[in-house]
N, C-alpha and C positions, 0 to 999 in steps of 0.2 A: 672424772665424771662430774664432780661437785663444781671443777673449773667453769668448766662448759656453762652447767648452770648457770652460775653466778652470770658467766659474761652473754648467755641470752638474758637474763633479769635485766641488764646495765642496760643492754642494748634496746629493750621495751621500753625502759625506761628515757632513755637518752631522745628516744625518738616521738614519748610522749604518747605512745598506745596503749590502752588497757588492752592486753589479752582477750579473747575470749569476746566481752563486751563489747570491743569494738567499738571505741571512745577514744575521744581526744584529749588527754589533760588540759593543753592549753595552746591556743593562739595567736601570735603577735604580728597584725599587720600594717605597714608601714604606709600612711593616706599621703599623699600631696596635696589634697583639700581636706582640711577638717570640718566638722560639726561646727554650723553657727549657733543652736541652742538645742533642747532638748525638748522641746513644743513642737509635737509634730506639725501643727499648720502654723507654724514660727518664719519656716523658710521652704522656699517650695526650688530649692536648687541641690541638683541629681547629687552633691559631696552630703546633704544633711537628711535626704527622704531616703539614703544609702542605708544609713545608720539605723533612723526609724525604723525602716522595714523588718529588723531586727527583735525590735520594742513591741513593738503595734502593729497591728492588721488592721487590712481595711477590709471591705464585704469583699472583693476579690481577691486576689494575687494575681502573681506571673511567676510562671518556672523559669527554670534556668533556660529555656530555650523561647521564652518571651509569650509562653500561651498562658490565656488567660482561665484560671481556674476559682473554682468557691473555697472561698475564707470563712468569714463570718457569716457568710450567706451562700448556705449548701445550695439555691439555684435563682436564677430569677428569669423574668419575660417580661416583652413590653408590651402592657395592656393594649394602647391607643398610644400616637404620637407624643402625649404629654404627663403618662406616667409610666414608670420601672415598678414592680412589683417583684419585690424581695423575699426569699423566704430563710429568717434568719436558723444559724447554728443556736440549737441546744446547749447548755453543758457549762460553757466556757464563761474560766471566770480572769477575771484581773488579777493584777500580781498581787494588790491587796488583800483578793477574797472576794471584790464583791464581783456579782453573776453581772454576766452583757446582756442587758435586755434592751429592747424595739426604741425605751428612750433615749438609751446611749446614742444610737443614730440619730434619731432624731434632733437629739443636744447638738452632735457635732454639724450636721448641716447650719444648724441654726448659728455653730461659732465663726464659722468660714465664714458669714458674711461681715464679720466684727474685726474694721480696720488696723483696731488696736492690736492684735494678736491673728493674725492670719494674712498668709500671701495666697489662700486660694480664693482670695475674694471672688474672680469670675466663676467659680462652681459654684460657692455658696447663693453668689446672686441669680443664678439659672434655680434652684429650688424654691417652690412655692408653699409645699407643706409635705410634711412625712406624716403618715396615721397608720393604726393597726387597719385591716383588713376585716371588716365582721366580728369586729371586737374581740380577732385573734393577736395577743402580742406577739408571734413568729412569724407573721405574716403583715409586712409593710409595704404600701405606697408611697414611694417617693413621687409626686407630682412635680413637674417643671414650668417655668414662666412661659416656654416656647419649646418645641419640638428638638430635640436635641439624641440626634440616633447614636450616637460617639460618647453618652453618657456613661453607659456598665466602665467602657473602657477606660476610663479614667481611674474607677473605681480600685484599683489596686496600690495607688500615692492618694485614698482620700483614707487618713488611717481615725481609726473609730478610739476615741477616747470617754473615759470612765466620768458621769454625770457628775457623777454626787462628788469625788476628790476633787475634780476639777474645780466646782462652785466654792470649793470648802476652802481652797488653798487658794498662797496670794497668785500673781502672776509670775512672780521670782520665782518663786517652789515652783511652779507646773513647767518653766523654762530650764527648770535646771536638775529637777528629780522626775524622770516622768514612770509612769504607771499605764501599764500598757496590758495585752492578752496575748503578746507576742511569745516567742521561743525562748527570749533572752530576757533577763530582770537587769533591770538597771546597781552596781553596784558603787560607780566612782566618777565624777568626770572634772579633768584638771585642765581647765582653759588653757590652749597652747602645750599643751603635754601629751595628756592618753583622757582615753575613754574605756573603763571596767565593765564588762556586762557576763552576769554567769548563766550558766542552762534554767531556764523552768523546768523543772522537774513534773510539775503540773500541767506540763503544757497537753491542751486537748489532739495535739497531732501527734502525740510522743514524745521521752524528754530528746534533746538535743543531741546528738553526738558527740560535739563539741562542749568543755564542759566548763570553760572560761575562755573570751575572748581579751583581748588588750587592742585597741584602735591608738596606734601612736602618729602626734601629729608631725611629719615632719617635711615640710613646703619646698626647703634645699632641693635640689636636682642629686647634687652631687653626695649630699649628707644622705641621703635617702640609699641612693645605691649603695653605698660604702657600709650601710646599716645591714643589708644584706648579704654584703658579699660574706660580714664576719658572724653572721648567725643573729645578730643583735635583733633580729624581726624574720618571720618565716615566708612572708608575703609583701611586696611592694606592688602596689599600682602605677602605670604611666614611668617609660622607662623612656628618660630624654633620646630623642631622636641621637643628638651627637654622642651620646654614651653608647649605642643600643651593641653598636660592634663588642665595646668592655665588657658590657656583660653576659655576650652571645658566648664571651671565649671564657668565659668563667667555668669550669669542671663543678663546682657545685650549687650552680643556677642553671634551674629549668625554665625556659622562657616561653612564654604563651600569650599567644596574639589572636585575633581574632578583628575583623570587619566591623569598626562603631557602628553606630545607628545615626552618628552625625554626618548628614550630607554636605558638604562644602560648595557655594556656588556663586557667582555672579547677580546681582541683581541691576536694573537698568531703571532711570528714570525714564517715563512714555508716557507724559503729557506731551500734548501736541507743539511745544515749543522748541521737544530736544529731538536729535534721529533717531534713538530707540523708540520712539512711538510709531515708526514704519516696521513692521514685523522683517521688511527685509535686511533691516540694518542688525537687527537680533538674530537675524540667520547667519549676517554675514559673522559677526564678533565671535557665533558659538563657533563657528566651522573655519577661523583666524587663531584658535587656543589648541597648542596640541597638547591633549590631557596625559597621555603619555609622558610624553616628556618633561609634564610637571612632576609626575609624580616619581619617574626616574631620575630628574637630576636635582630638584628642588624637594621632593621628599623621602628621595634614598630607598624609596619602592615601597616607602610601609603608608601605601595607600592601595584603592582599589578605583576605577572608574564608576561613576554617575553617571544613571541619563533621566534621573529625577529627585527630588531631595526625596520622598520617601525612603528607609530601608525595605529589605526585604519583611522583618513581622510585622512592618504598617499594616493593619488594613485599609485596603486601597492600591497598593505597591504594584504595580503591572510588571511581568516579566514582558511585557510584549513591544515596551517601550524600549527604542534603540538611540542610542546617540548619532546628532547630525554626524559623516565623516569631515576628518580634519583637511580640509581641502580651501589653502589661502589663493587660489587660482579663481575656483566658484565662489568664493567669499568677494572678492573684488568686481567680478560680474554684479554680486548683488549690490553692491556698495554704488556702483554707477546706474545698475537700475533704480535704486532710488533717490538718486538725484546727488551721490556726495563721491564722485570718479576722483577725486582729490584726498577725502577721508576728509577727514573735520578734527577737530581738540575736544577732550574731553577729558574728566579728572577720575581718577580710580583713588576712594578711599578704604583701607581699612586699617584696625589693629596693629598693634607691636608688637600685645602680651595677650593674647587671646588666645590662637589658636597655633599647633606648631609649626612654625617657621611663615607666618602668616603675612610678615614683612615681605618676605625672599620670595612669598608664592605672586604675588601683590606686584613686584617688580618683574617675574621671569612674563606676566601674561603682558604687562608692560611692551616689552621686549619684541612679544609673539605681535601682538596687535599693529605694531609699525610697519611688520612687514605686509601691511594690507592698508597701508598710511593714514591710519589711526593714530594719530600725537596722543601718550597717555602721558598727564602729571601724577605722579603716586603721591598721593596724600596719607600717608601714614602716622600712626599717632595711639597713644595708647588710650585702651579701653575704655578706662574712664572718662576720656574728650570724645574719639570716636560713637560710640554705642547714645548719646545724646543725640548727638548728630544725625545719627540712622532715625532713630525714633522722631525726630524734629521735620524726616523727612529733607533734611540739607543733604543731597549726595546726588549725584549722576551717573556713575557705577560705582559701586560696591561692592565689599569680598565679604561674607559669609555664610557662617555656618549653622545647621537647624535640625534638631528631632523632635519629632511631638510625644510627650511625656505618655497622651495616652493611645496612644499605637495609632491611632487615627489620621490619615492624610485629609479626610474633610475637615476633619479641626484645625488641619495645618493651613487648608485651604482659607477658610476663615481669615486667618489673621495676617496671611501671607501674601492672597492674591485676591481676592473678596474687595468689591471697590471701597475708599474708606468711610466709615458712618460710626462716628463715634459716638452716639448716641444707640445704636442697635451693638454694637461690640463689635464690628466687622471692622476687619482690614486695619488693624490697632498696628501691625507691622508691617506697612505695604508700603515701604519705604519710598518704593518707585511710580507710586502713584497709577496702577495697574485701575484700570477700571474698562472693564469685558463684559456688558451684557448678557451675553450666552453663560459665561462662566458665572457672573453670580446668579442668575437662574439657577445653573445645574447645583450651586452651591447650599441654595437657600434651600431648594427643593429635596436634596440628601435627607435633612434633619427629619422628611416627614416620611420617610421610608421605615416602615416598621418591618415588612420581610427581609432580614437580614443575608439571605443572600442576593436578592436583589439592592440589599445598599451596598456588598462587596461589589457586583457589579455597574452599578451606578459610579461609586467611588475609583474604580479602576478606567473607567471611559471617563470621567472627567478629569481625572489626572493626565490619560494621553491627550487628550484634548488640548491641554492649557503646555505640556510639555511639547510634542509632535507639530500639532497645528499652529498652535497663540506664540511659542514661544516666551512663554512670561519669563521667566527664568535659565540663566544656564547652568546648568548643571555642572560642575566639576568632578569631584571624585569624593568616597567616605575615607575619613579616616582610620586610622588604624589602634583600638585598645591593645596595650601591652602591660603587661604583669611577670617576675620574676617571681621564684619560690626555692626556696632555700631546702632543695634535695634532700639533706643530710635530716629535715625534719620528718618525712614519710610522707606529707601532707600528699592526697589528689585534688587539684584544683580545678574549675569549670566555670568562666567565667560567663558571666549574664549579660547579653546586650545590651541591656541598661547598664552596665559597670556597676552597679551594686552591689555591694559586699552583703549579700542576704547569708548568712553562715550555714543555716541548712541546705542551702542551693550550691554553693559556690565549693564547700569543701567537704571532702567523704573519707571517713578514716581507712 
């Protein structure tokens, strides 16, 4: 009898549960991208607002299934088109102690627009002023420079930092110790190694389940899995497409995949100089790509079909939208109806080290487009020459990929298809020189919709609009998130459409 005991004891132990409590001892999981600093508005890419989300809150969140709920601000409504009115949480204090009050926010708005220390510069420069409410501190207006209906939704990556440490400390310290009102206190972080973070035991939503995490960094493909396979981490992110078979047949890796929220797709030059400026030559190129078939032979299936870049929890995301069928026969009809029965030369550039297998995808559409006597040169090239290029506006088609951070397809529209005017912020990535009347009307006009189901509405008919009708874009397919989890740990894992390791969201003892 005392046997048995002992070897249930070992076995709690071994697997890291408290009994009873219902607690994790500890966590180790394995990043492919690490933390670039510990400032939350330091870096605004999904491997470092991963981490923060951890640390910091912002007036909202997002659950594990991408809905947007109250944070620091138990509700809010939009007064008039140019202000959010917040009604903050009680209670809640920093890891230091001190309480979050109405100036906290309003500091942080005010940091985002400071080039030195912030990549959210475009949110910070849309705020015009934050105030109490009737001389209530729990009750704030955020005012905006311009109508901005896609504001709250950002509000879950805008994380609220403590006034008074922040001012008091250098820039170093606040990059590299941070102090947050999040679940997790910051305890260790070793550049190029791990990142320490334990439970707030304080925390105003309850402490943590989880009662020490470890973020290890490690970039290898092959080191990462191998970390796995022998226990050495109980969680990895991003399982290489060419490995995914190894560690399907692994017995003690549970694999768990899930639909990204990046849509992968084509984009076309359509100034009136090149053929994609005739909508029929963008019917013909979508309906000459069999999407299928990329994603079966060229991504081994761990894709899913596109017939817009939104995901599904965008708002905006239309189920109603269907993709052109793949039909190189009607493709060539269009191709002579507007004027090019020969096809014409045209250069497809994208990536090397961007997205998975982005070379191989880059070539197979190559491939597909000739047989409707489209000459494609693949211009391939890694990230760092490419992605200039894009932004510079050099390219005539293009291969990539896009989610908008805050679930909003009108903000995607914005930047994506919005004609360019870089002086208003519009169309900053409109690579292809998209310029649609109707559509930046329907666009401009979104922002001042303040009945919120009429901007889902509004947002879902301009998205078919620009997809269905304009063709601005072709749509490909979303990729595929993949994570392994080391069984023998107990761990239940659920991964978040954002990929975010948020450790109250993602794992349940």
């Amino acid at each position: 009898m005392r046997r048995i005991g002992f070897l249930i004891l070992v076995f709690g132990l071994f697997v890291g549960l408290s009994a009873g409590a219902q607690t994790i001892d500890k966590v180790v999981i394995g990043l492919a991208a690490p933390p670039r600093t510990m400032d939350p508005h330091g870096s605004d890419a999904d491997s470092n607002l991963s981490i923060m989300s951890n640390i910091f809150e912002g007036l909202a969140r997002r659950d594990v299934n991408g809905t947007l709920l109250p944070a620091l601000a138990v509700s809010w409504e939009r007064v008039d088109p140019y202000t959010w009115r917040f009604y903050l949480r009680k209670g809640v204090k920093f890891h230091n102690g001190n309480d979050f009050t109405w100036e906290d926010v309003a500091f942080t708005f005010q940091r985002l627009k400071d080039p030195g220390v912030s990549e959210f510069l475009a949110t910070g420069n849309l705020v015009e002023s934050v105030t109490p409410v009737d001389g209530d501190p729990w009750v704030v207006d955020v005012k905006t420079t311009r109508p901005v209906a896609w504001f709250v939704q950002n509000m879950h990556q805008i994380f609220i930092m403590d006034k008074e440490s922040t001012e008091a400390r250098s820039q170093g310290e606040v990059a590299s110790h941070p102090i947050g009102t999040g679940p997790y206190k910051f305890v260790e972080w070793i550049r190029g190694d791990h990142l320490t973070l334990v439970a707030n035991e304080d925390y105003w939503g309850g402490p943590p389940p989880v009662k020490k995490v470890v973020f290890k960094e490690i970039v290898d493909s092959f080191t990462r899995l191998a970390a796995i396979e022998t226990g050495t981490v109980d969680i990895i992110q991003d399982i290489p497409l060419e490995l995914f078979d190894r560690a399907k047949a692994n017995p003690n890796l549970l694999i768990v995949t899930r639909p990204a929220r990046r849509g992968m797709f084509l984009g076309m030059k359509q100034t009136p100089d090149y053929p994609m400026h005739d909508v029929r030559v963008r019917k013909a190129i979508y309906m000459a790509i069999n999407v299928q078939e990329l994603i079966d032979k060229v991504m081994f299936g761990h894709a899913s079909p596109a017939a817009q870049i939104a995901d599904p929890p965008t708002v905006g995301y239309n189920p109603e939208i269907k993709r052109l069928p793949y039909d190189p026969e009607a493709a060539k009809r269009l191709l002579a109806e507007a004027g090019y029965p020969d096809g014409f030369s045209v250069t497809l550039k994208a990536p090397t080290d961007r997205y998975p297998r982005d070379e191989e995808t880059a070539e197979a559409i190559a491939k597909q487009l000739a047989k409707i006597g489209i000459k494609v040169t693949v211009d391939a090239k890694p990230k760092a020459i490419y992605f200039p290029e894009v932004t510079h506006h050099d390219v005539e088609l293009y291969y990539l990929g896009w989610f908008d951070g805050a679930y909003s397809a009108m903000r995607t529209f914005t930047k994506l298809v919005h004609s360019y005017d870089e002086e208003r912020g519009f169309g900053l990535f409109n690579a292809g020189d998209i310029s649609d009347k109707l559509l930046d009307y329907l666009i401009e006009q979104s922002d001042t919709i303040v009945d919120p189901d009429l901007y889902v509405e509004w947002s879902q008919m301009t998205n078919r609009i620009a997809f269905e009708w304009k063709v601005v874009y072709i749509p490909l397919f979303y990729l595929e998130d993949s994570y392994a989890v080391y069984k023998p740990s107990g761990i239940k894992f659920t991964p978040r459409p954002d990929t975010w390791m948020t450790i109250v969201d993602v794992i349940q003892p």
